[in-house]
N, C-alpha and C positions, 0 to 999 in steps of 0.2 A: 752397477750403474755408475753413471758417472756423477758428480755433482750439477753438472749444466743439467740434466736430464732431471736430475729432482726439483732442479729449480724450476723447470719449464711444466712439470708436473702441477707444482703447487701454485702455480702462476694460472692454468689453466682451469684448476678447481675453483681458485678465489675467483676470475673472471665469472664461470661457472655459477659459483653461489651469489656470488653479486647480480646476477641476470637474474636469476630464480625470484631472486627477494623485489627487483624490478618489477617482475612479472605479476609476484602475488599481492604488491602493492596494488597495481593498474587493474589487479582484479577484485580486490577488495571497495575500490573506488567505484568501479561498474555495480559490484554485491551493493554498495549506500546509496549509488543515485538510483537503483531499481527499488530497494526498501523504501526510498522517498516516494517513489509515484506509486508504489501499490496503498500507501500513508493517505495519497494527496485522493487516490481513488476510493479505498472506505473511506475516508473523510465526505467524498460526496455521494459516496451511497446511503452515507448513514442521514446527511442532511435530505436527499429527495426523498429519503422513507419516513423522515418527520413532516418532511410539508404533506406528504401522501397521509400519512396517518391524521395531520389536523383536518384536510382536507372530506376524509371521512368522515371524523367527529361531527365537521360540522353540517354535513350534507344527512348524517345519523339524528341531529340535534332537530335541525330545518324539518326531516322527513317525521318526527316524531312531532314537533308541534302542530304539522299541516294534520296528522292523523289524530290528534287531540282535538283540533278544530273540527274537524269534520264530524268526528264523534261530539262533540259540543253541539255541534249545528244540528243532527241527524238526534240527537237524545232528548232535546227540547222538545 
């Protein structure tokens, strides 16, 4: 082989690995803004399962005094 042919060789690899390392960046970029919104999304499932859960307590709280009162009223 000649030397123009190794040079064109090794001209063609680095282009080659320069694009690769492009590509894995621009994918890695895609991989972080996707880990943000699945972040952003448990974030708000975890807050709608704390308003659900107070939500209960307090309809649990409410339903248990109306059932205290009535047992009050009904025991007299």
């Amino acid at each position: 082989m000649t030397d123009t042919m190794i040079y064109i060789i090794f001209i063609v690899f680095f282009i080659l690995m320069i694009l690769t390392s492009i590509l894995q960046t621009k994918s890695n970029n895609k991989l972080e803004k996707i880990k943000e919104e699945i972040y952003e999304l448990e974030t708000d499932i975890m807050q709608k399962t704390i308003e659900q859960n107070e939500m209960l307590v307090k309809f649990i709280n409410e339903s248990s005094c109306s059932h205290e009162k009535w047992l009050d009223k009904h025991m007299d």
